[in-house]
Backbone and ligand atoms as CSV (ligand in chain L), in Angstrom:
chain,resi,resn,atom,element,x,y,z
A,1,UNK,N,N,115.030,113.818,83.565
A,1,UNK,CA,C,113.683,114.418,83.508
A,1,UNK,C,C,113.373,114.825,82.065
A,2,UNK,N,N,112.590,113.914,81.543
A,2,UNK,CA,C,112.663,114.008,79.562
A,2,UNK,C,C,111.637,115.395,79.575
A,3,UNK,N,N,110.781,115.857,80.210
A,3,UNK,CA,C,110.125,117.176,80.310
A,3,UNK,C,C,111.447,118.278,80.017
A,4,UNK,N,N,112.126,118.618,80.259
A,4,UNK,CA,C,113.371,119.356,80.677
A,4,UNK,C,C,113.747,119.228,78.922
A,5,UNK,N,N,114.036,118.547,78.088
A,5,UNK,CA,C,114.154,118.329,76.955
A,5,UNK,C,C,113.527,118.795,75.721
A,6,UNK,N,N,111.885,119.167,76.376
A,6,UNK,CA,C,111.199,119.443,75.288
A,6,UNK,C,C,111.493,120.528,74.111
A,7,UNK,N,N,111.310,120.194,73.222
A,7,UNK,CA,C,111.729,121.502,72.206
A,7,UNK,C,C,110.601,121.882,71.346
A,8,UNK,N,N,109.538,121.347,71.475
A,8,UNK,CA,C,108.408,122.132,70.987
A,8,UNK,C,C,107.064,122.622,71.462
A,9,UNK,N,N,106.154,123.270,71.056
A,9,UNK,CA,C,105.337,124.156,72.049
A,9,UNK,C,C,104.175,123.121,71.893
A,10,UNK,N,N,103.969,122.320,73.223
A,10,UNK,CA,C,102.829,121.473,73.304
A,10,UNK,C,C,101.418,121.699,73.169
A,11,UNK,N,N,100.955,123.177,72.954
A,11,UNK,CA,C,99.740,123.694,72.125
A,11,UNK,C,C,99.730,123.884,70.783
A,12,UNK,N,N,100.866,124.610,70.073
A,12,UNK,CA,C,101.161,124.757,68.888
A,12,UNK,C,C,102.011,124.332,68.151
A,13,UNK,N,N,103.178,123.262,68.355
A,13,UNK,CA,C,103.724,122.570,67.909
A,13,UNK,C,C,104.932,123.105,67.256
A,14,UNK,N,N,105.114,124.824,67.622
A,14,UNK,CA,C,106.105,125.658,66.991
A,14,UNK,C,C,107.765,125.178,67.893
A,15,UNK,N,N,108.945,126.130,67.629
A,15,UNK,CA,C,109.684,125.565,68.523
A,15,UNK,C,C,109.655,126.525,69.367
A,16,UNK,N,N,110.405,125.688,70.773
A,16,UNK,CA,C,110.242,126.500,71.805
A,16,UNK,C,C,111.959,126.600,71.946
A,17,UNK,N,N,112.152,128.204,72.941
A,17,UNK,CA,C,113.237,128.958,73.379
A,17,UNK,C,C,113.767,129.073,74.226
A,18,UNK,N,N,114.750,128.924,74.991
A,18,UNK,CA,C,115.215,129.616,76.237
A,18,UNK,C,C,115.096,130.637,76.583
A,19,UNK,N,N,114.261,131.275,77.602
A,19,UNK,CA,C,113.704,133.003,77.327
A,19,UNK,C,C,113.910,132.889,79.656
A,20,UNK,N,N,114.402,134.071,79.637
A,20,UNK,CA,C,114.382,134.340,81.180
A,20,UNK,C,C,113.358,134.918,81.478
A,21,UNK,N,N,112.568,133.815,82.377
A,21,UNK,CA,C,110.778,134.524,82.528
A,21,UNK,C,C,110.566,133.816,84.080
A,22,UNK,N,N,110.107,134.744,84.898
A,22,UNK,CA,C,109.359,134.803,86.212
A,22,UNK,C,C,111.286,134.009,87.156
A,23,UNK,N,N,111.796,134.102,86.880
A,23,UNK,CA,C,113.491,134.213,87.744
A,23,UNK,C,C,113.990,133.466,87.382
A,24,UNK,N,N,113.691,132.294,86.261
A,24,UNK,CA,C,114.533,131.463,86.072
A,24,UNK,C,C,114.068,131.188,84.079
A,25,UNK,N,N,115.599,130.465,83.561
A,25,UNK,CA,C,115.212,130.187,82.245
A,25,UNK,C,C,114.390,129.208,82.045
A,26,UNK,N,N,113.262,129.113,81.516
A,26,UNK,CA,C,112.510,128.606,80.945
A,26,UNK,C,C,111.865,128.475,79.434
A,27,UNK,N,N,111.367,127.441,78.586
A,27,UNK,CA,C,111.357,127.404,77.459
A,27,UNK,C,C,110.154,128.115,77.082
A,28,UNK,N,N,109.960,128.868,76.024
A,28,UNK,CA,C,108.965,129.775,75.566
A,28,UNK,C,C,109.034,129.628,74.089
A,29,UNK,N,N,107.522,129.234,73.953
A,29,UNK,CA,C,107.034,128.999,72.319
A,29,UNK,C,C,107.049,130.496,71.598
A,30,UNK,N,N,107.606,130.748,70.162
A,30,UNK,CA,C,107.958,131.771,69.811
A,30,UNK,C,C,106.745,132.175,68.860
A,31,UNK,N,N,105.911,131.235,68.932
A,31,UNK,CA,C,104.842,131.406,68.222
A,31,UNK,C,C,103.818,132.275,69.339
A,32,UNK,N,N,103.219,131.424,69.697
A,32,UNK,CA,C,102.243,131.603,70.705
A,32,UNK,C,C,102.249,131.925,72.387
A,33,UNK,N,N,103.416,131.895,72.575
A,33,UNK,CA,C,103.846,132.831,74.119
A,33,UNK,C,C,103.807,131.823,74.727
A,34,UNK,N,N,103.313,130.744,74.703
A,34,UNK,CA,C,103.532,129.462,76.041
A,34,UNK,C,C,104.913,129.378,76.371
A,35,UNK,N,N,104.676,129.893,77.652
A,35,UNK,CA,C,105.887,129.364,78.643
A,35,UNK,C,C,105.690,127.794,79.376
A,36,UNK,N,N,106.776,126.858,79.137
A,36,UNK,CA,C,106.455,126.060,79.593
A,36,UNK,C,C,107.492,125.945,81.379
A,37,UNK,N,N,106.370,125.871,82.421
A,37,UNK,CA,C,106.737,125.761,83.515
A,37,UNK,C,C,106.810,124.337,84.540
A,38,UNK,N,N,108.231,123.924,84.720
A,38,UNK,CA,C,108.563,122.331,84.967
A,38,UNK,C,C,107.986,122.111,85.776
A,39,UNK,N,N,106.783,121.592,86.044
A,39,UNK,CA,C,106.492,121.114,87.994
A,39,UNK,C,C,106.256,119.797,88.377
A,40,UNK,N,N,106.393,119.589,89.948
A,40,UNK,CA,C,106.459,117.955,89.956
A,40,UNK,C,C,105.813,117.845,89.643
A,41,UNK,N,N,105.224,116.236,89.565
A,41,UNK,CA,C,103.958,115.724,89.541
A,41,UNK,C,C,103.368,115.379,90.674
A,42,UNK,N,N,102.026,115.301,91.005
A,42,UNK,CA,C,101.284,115.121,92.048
A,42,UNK,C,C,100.666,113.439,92.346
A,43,UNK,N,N,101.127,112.607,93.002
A,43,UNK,CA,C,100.811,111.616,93.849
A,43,UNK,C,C,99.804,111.322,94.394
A,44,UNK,N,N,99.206,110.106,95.076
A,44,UNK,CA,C,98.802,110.302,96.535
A,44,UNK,C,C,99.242,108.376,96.698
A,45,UNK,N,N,99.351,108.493,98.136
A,45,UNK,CA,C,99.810,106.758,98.624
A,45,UNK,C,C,98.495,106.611,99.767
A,46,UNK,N,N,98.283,105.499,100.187
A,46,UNK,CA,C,97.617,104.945,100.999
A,46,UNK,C,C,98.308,104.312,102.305
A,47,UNK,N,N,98.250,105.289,103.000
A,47,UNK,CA,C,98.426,104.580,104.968
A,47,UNK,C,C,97.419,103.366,104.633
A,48,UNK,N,N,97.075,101.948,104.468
A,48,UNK,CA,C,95.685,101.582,104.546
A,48,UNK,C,C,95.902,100.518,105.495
A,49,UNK,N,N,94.972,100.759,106.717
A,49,UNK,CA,C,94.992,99.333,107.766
A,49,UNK,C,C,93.924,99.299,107.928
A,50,UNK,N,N,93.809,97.719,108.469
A,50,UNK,CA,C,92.406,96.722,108.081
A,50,UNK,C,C,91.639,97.252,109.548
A,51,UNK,N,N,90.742,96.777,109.174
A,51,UNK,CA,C,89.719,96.805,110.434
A,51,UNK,C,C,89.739,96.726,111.860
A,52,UNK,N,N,90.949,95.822,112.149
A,52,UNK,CA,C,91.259,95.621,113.501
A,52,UNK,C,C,92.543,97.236,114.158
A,53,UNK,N,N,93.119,97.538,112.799
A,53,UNK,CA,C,93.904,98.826,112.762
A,53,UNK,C,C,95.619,98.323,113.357
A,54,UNK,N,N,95.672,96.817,112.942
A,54,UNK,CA,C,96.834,96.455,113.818
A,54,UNK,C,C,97.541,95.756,112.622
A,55,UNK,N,N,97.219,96.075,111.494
A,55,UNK,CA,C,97.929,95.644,110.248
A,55,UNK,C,C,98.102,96.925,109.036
A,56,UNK,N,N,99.371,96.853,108.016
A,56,UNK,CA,C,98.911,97.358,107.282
A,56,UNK,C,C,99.163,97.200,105.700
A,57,UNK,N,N,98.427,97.439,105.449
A,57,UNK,CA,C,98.522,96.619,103.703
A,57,UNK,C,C,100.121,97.415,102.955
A,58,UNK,N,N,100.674,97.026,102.431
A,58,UNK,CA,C,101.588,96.916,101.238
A,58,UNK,C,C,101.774,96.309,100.490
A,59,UNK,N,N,102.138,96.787,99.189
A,59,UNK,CA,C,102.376,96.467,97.731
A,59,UNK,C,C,104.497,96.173,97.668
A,60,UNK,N,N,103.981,95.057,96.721
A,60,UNK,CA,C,105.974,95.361,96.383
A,60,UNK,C,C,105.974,95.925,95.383
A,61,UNK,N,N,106.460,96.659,95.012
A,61,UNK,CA,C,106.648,97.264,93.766
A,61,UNK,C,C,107.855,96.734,92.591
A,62,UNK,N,N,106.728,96.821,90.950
A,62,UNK,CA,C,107.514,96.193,89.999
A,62,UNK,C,C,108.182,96.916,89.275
A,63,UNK,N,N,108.266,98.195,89.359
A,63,UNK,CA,C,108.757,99.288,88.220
A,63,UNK,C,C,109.999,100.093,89.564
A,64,UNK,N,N,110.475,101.034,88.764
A,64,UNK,CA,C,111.086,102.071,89.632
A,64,UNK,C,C,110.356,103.151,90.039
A,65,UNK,N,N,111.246,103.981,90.526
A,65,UNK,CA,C,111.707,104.035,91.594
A,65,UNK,C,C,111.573,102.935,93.115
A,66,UNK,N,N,112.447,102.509,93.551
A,66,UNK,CA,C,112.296,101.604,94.850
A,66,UNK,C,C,111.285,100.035,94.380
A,67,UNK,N,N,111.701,99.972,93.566
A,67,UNK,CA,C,111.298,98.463,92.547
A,67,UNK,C,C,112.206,97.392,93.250
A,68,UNK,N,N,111.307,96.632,93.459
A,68,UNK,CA,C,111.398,95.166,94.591
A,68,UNK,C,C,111.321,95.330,96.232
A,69,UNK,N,N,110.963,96.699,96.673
A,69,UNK,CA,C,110.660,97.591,97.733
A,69,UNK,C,C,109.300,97.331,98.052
A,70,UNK,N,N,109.088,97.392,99.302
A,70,UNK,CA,C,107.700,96.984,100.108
A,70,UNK,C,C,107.430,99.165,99.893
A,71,UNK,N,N,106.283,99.180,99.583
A,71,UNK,CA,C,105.681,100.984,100.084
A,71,UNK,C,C,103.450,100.111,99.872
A,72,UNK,N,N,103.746,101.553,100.381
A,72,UNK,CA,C,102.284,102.038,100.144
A,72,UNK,C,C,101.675,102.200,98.542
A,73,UNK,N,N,100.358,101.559,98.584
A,73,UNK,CA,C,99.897,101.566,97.199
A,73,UNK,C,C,100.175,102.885,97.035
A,74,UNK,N,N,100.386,103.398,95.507
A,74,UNK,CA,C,100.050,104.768,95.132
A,74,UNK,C,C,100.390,105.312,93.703
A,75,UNK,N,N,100.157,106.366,93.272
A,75,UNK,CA,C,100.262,106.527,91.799
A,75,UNK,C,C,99.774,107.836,91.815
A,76,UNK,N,N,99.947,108.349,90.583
A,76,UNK,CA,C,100.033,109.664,90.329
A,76,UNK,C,C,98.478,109.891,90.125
A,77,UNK,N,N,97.952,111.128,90.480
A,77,UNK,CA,C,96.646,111.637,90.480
A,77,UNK,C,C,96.089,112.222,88.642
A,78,UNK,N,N,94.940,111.821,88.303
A,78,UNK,CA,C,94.564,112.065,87.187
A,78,UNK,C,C,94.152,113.654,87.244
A,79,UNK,N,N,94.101,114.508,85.983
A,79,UNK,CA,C,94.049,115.809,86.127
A,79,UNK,C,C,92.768,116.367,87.074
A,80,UNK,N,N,91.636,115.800,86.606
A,80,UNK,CA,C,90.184,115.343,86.707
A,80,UNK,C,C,89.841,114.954,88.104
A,81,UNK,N,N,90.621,114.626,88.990
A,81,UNK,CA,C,91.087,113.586,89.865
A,81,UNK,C,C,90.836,114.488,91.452
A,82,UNK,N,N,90.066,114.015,92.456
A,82,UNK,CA,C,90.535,114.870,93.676
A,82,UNK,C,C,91.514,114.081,94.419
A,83,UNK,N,N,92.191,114.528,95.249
A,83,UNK,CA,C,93.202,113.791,95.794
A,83,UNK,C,C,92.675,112.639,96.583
A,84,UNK,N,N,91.808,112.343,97.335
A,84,UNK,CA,C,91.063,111.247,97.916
A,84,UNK,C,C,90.474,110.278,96.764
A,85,UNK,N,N,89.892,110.426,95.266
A,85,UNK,CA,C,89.425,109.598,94.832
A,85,UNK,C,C,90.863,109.067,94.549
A,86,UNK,N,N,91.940,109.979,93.921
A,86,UNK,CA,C,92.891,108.748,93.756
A,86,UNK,C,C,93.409,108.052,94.074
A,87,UNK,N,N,93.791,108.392,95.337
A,87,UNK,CA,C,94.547,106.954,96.645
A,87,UNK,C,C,93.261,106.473,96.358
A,88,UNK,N,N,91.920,106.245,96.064
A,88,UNK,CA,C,90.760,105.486,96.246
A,88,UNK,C,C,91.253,103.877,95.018
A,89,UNK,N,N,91.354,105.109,93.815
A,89,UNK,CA,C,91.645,104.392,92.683
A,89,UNK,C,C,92.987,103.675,92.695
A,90,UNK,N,N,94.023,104.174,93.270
A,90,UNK,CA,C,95.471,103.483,93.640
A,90,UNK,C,C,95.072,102.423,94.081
A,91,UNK,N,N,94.554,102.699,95.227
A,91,UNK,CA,C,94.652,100.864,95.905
A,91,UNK,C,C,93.954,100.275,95.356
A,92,UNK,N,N,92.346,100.406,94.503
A,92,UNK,CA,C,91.808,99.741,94.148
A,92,UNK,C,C,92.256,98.791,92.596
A,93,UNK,N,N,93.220,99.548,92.632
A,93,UNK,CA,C,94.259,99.182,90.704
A,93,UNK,C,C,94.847,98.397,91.394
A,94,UNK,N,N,95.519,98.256,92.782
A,94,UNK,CA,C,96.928,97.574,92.715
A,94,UNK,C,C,96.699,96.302,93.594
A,95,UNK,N,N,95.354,96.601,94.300
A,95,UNK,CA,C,95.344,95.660,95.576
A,95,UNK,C,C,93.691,94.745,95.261
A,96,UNK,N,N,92.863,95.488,94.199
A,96,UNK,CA,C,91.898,95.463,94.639
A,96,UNK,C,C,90.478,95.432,96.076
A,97,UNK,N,N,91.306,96.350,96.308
A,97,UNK,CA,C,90.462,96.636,97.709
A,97,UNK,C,C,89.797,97.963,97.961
A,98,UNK,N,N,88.884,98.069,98.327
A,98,UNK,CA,C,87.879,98.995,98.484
A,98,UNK,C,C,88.426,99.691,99.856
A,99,UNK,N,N,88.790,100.773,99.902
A,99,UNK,CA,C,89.064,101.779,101.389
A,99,UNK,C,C,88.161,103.191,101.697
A,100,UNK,N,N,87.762,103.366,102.864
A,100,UNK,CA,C,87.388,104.568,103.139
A,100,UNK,C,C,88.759,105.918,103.031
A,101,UNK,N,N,88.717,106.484,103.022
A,101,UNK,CA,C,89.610,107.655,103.205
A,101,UNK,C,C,89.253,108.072,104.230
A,102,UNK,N,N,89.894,108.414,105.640
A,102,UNK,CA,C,89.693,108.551,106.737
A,102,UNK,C,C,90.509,110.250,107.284
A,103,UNK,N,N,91.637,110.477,107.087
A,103,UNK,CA,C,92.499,111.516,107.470
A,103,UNK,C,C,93.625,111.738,106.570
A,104,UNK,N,N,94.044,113.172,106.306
A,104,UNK,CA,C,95.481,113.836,105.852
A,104,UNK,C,C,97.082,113.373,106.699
A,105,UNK,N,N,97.549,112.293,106.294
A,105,UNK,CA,C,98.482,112.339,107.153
A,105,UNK,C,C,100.107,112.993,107.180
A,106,UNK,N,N,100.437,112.980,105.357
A,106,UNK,CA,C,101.521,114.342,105.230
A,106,UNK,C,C,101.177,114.108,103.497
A,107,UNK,N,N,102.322,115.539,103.454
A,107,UNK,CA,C,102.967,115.440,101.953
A,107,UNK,C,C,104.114,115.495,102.008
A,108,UNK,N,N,104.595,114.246,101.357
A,108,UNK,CA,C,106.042,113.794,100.989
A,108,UNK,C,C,106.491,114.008,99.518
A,109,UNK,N,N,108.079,114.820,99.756
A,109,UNK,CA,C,108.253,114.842,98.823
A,109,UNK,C,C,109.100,113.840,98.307
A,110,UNK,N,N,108.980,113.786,96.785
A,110,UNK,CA,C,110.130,112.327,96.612
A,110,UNK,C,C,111.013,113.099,95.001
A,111,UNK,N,N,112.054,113.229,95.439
A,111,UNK,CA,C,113.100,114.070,94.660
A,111,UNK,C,C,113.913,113.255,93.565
A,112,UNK,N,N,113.788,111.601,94.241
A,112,UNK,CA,C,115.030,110.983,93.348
A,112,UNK,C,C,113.974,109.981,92.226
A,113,UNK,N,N,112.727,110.567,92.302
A,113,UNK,CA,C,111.662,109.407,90.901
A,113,UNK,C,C,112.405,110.127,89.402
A,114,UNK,N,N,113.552,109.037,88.586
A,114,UNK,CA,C,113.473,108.914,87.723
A,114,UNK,C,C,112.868,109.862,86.384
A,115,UNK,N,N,111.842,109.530,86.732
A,115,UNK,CA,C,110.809,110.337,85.601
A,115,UNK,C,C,110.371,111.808,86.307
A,116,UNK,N,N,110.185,112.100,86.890
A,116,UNK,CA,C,109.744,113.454,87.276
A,116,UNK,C,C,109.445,113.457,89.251
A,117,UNK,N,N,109.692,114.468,90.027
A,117,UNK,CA,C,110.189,114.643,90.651
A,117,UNK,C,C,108.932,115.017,91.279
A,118,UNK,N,N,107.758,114.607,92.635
A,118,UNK,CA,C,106.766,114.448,92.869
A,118,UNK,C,C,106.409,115.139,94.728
A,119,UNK,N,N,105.193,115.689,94.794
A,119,UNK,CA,C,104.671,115.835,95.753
A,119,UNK,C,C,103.632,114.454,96.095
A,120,UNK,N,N,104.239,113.452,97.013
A,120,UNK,CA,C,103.394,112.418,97.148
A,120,UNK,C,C,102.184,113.102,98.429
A,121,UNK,N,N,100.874,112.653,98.444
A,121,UNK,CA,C,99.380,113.344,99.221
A,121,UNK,C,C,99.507,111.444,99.984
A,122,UNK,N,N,99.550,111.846,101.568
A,122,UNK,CA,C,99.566,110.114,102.209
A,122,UNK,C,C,98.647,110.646,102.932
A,123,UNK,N,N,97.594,109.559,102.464
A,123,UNK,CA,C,96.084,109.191,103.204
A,123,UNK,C,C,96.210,108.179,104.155
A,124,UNK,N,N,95.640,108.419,105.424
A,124,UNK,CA,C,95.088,107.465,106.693
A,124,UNK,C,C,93.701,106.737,105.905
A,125,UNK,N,N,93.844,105.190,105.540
A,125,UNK,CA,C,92.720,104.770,105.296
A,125,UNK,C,C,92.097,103.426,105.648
A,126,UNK,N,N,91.052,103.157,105.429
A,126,UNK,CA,C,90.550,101.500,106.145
A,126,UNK,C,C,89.894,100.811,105.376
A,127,UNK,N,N,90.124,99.621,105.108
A,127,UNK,CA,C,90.136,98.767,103.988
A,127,UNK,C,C,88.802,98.042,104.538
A,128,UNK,N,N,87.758,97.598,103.358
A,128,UNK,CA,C,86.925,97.158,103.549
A,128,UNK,C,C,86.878,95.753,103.398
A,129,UNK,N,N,86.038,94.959,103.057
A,129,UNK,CA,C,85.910,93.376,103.332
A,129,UNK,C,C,86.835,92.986,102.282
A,130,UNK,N,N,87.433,91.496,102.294
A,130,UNK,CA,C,87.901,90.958,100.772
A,130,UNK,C,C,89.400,90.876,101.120
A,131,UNK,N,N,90.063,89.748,100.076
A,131,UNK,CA,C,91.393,89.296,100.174
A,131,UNK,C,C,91.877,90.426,98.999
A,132,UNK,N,N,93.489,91.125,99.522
A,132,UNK,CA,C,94.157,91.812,98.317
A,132,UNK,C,C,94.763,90.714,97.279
A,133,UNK,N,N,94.504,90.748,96.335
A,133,UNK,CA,C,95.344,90.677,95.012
A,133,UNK,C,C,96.358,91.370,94.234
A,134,UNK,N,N,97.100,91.263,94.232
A,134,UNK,CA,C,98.625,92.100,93.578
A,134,UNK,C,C,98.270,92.580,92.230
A,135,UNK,N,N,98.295,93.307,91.824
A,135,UNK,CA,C,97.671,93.661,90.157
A,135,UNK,C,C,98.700,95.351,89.830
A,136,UNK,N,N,98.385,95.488,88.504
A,136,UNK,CA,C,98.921,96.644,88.125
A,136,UNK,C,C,100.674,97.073,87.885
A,137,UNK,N,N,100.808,98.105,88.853
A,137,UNK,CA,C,102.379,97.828,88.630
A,137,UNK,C,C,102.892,97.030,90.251
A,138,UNK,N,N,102.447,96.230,90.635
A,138,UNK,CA,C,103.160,95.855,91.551
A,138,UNK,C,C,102.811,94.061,91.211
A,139,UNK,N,N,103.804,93.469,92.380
A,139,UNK,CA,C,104.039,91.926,91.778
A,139,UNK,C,C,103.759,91.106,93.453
A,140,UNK,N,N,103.126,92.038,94.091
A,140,UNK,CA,C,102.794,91.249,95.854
A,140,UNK,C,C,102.300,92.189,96.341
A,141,UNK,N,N,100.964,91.544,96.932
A,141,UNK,CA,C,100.609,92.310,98.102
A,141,UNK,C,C,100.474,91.524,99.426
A,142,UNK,N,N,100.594,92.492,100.064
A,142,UNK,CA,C,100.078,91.712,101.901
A,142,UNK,C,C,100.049,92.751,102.984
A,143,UNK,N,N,99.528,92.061,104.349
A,143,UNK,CA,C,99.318,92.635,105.087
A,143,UNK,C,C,100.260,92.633,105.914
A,144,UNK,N,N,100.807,93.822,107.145
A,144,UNK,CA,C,102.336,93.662,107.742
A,144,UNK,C,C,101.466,93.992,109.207
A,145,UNK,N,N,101.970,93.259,110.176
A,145,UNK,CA,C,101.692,93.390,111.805
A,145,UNK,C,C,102.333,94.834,111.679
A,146,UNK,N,N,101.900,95.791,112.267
A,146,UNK,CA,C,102.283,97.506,112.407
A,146,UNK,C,C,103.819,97.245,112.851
A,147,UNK,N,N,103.713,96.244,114.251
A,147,UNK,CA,C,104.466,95.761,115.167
A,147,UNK,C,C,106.002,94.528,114.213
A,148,UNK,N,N,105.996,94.427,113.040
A,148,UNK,CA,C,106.891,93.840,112.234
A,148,UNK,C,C,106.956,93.782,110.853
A,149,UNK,N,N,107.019,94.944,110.093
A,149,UNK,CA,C,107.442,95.839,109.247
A,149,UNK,C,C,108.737,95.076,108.214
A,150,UNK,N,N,108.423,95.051,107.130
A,150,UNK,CA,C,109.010,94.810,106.462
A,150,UNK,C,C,110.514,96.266,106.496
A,151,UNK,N,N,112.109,95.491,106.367
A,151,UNK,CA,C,113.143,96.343,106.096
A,151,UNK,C,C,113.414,97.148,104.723
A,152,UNK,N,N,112.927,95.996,104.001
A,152,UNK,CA,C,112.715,96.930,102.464
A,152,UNK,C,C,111.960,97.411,102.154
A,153,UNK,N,N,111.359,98.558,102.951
A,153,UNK,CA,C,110.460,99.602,102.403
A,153,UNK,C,C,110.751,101.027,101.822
A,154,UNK,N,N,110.675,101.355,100.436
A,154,UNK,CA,C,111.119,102.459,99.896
A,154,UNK,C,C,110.160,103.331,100.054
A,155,UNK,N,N,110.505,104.839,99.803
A,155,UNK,CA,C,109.913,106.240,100.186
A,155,UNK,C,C,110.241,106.495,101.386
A,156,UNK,N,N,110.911,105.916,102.403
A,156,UNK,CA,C,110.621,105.950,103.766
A,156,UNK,C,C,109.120,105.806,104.349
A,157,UNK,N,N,109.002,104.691,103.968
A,157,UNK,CA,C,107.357,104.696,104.312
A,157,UNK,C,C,107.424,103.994,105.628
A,158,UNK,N,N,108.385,103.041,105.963
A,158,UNK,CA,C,108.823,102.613,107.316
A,158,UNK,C,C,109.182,103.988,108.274
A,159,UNK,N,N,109.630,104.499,107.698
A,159,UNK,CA,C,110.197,105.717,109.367
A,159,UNK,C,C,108.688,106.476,109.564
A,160,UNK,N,N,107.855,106.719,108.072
A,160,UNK,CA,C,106.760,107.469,108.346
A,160,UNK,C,C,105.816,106.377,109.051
A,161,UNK,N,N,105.306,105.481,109.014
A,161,UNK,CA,C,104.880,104.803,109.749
A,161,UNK,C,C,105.052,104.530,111.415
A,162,UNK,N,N,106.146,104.407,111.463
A,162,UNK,CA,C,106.677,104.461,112.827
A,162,UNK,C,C,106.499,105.973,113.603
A,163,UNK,N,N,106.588,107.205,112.896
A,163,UNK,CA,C,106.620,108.298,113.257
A,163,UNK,C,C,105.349,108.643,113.354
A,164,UNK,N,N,104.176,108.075,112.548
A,164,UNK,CA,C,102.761,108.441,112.942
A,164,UNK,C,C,101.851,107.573,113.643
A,165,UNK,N,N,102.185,106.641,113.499
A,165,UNK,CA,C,101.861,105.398,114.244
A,165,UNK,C,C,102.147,105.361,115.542
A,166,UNK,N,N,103.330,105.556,115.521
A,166,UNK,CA,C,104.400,105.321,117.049
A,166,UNK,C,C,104.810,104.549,117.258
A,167,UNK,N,N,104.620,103.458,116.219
A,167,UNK,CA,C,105.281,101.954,116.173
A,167,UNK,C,C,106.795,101.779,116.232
A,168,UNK,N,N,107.625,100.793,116.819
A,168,UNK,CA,C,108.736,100.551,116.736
A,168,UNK,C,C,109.281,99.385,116.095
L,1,ZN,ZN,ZN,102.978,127.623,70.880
């Protein structure tokens, strides 16, 4: 986690300290009082099935975490960002496909991402007209019968599927 590393104060550029603040050590700019406080990063993925509701779209993924893994489009939320436009913007980067946002279906956490350690936001959503295209960080997309599920799916996006779905 290269955050965890930092040694200077990302407002003022002074160095920062090991100082015991709010129960745990954390780094504190000696200039200007910024405490810097580690937190995940914030997500959102796309549940997204087509129109008939008996398919559902996935991406393979080209990068890590779970790289060459079937999941749900998704990507980290811009600051600016509400959590629905970005699963909007996720799938539309990776799949090119246009989705409604329909329902909250959990927040997953994902502990072992490499780079920083994330609250993923998984949207129930429904994909509008048009063939997906693979784009962005992923290298395939397609559509999966609910009913025959790809085995290499990372995040556990297979057990969550099955568990909200009810699919087997
Ligand atoms: Zn500072």
């Amino acid at each position: 986690m290269p955050h965890q590393h930092a040694t200077h104060c990302p407002l003022c550029g002074f160095r920062l300290e090991g100082t015991q603040w709010e129960g745990r050590q954390r780094p504190r700019c000696q200039a200007c009082g910024f405490v810097y406080f580690f937190n995940p990063a914030s997500a959102a993925a796309g549940l997204v099935l087509d129109a008939s509701g008996g398919r559902v779209l996935l991406v393979r993924r080209r990068i890590e975490p779970h790289k060459g893994c079937w999941a749900f489009p998704a990507g980290y939320q811009e600051i600016d960002e509400e959590p629905p436009a970005a699963v909007r913007r996720e799938v539309r980067e990776e799949t090119g496909l246009e989705v409604e946002v329909q329902s909250l279906v959990d927040v997953v956490w994902v502990g072992d991402d490499p780079r920083k350690p994330a609250n993923v936001i998984i949207y129930l959503c429904r994909a509008g007209e048009g063939e997906p295209q693979a784009a962005s960080d992923v290298s395939e997309v397609a559509w999966f019968p609910l009913s025959d599920l790809p085995l290499d799916m990372g995040f556990g996006n297979r057990e969550l599927i099955q568990r909200v779905l009810g699919q087997e």
